[in-house]
N, C-alpha and C positions, 0 to 999 in steps of 0.2 A: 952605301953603308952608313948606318950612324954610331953617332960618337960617343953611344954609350956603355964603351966596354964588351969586355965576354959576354954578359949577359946578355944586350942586344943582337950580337953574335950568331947568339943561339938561335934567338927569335925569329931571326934574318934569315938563317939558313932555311925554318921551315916553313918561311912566307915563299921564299922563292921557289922552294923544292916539293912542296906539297903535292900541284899538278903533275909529277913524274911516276911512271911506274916504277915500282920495287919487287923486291924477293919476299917482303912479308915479314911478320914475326918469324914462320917458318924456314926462311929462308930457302924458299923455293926454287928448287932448279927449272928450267930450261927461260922461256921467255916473262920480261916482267910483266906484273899487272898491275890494274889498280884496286889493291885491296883495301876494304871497308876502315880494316884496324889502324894500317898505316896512315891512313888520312884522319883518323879521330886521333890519330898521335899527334900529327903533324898540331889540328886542329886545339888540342889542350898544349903543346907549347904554346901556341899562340893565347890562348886565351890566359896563361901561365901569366906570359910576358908582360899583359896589359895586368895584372891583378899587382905585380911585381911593381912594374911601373908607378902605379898611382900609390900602394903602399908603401912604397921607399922613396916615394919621390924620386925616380930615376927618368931621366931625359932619353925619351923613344918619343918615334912617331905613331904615336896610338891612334890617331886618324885612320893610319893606311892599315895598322892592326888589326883593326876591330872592321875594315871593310873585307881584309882578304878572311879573319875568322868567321865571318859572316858567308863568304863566298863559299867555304870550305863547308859548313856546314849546311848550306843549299845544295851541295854538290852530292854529299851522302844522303838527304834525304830525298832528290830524285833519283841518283843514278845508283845508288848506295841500297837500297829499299825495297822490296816487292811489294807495292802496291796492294797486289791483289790478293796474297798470302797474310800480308801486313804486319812482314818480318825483315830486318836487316839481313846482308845478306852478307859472302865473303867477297867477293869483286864488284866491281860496278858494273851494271849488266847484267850478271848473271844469275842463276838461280842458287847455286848449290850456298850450303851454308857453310859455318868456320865457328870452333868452341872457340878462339879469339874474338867473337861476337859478345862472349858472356863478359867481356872486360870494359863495354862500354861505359857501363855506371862506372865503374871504377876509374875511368878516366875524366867521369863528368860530366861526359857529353849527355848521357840522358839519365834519369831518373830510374833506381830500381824497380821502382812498380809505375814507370811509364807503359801504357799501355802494347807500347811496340817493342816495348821490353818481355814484357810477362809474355808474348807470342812468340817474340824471340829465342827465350829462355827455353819454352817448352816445345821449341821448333828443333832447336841443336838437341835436345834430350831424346827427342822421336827419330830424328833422323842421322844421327850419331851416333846413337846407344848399342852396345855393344857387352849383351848376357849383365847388363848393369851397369858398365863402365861408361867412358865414350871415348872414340876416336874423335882426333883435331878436328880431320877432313876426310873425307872419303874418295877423294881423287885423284888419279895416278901423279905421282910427283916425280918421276923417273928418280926414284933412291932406287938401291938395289935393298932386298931380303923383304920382311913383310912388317907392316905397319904394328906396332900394338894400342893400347889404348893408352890415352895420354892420362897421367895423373891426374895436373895441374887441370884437366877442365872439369876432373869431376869436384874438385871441389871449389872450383870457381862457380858450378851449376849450381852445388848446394849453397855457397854464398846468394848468390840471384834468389835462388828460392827461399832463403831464410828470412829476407832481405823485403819480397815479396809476399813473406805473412804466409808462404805456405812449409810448416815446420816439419808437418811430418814429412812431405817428400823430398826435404831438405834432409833432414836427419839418415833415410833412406838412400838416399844418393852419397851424403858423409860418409854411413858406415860402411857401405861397400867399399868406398873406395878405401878406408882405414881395412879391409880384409887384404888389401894387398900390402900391410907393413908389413916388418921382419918382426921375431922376436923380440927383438930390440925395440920397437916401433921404427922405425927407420923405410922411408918409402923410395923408390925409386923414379927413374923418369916415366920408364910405361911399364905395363902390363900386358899378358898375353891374355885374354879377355876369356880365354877358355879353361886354360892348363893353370894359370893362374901366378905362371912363372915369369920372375921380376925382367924387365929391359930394359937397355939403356945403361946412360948416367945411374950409379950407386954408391950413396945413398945423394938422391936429387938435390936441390936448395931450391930450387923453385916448386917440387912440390911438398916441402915443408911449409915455406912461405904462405902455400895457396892452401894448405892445411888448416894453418892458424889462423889466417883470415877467415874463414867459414867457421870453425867452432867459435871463432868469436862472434860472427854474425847468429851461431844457431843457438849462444850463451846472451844475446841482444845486450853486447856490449859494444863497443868504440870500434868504428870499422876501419880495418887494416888494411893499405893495398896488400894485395899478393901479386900482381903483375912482375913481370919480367920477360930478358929474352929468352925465344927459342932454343931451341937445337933440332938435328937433323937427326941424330943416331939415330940407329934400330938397337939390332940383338949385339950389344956391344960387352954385356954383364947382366 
């Protein structure tokens, strides 16, 4: 451990813990993986710590920082990746994809209109998409009742795409998902992608958060994280 405080702390924890499977932003049940977002997490503390360090003059081992940052991010770009699609993916290995893919710029790790971004982006849109909407993930998570469409990705998608210079299908992807407010404006956590009846958390905070970060990217002003954690509910309200 070193001796600089909470703050290296922090950093320490996700030098060490990165290589571990988790539950995910989702917090997935049964066995863990290794999912793509948790290791670009892991990966912007680290890179966090080293920015922290050198700006505040704070005493860390940035040597071994910026080797295991490095490692971590070799690690998603092979095992993280589809090559042959030449899109991030949601576990390492696998194919299937995760709207928690569209939070990578936002963490840093890559460039909005990095090219494995822009493939990315319009990867979760096709194969997510849902009468307009989109769902997280499309694969059985053993919840009980039925999935709906998550908020928080569609307007994380239109953040990507606004982000990415392309505004109308930004705008497109916005307004839909602004048809699931209330009277009120007031959004939920998901949507029934059909019937059009709110689920979940009401009224959400993350997908207000992930609201405002997009109109502010499709208004091409200061970008806002919207990121945050999950939840598991379904048809809870």
């Amino acid at each position: 451990m070193t001796n600089g405080g909470f703050f290296a702390e922090l950093v320490e924890m996700a030098v060490e813990r990165w290589p571990e499977p988790d539950h995910g932003i989702w917090e997935w049940r049964g066995e863990r993986r290794h999912f793509v977002h948790s290791k670009a997490g892991c990966w912007a503390a680290v890179d966090r710590g080293l920015r922290l360090a050198e700006e505040c003059a704070r005493k860390a081992p940035t040597r071994r920082w910026v080797t295991v940052r490095d490692e971590i991010r070799d690690a998603i770009e092979s095992r993280g990746y589809d090559a042959d699609r030449g899109v991030f993916v949601q576990c390492f290995d696998e194919p299937a994809l995760d709207g928690a893919l569209l939070l990578l710029p936002q963490l840093g790790f890559v460039e909005f209109d990095d090219e494995r971004m822009v493939r990315t982006a319009a990867a979760v849109h096709e194969e997510l998409d849902a009468n307009g909407f989109l769902y997280r993930y499309r694969q059985e998570d053993n919840l009980p009742g039925d999935e709906g469409a998550f908020l928080a990705c569609s307007f994380w998608l239109a953040e990507c795409y606004a982000h990415q210079g392309l505004g109308a299908e930004s705008r497109a992807v916005y307004d839909r998902a602004m048809s699931a407010a209330s009277p009120l404006g007031l959004l939920s956590e998901q949507v029934d992608p059909n019937s059009g009846e709110r689920l979940g958390n009401y009224p959400q905070t993350l997908s207000h958060l992930s609201q405002i970060a997009a109109a502010l990217a499709l208004d091409g002003g200061a970008h806002t994280t919207g990121a945050g954690t999950g939840s598991t509910s379904r048809r809870s309200g």
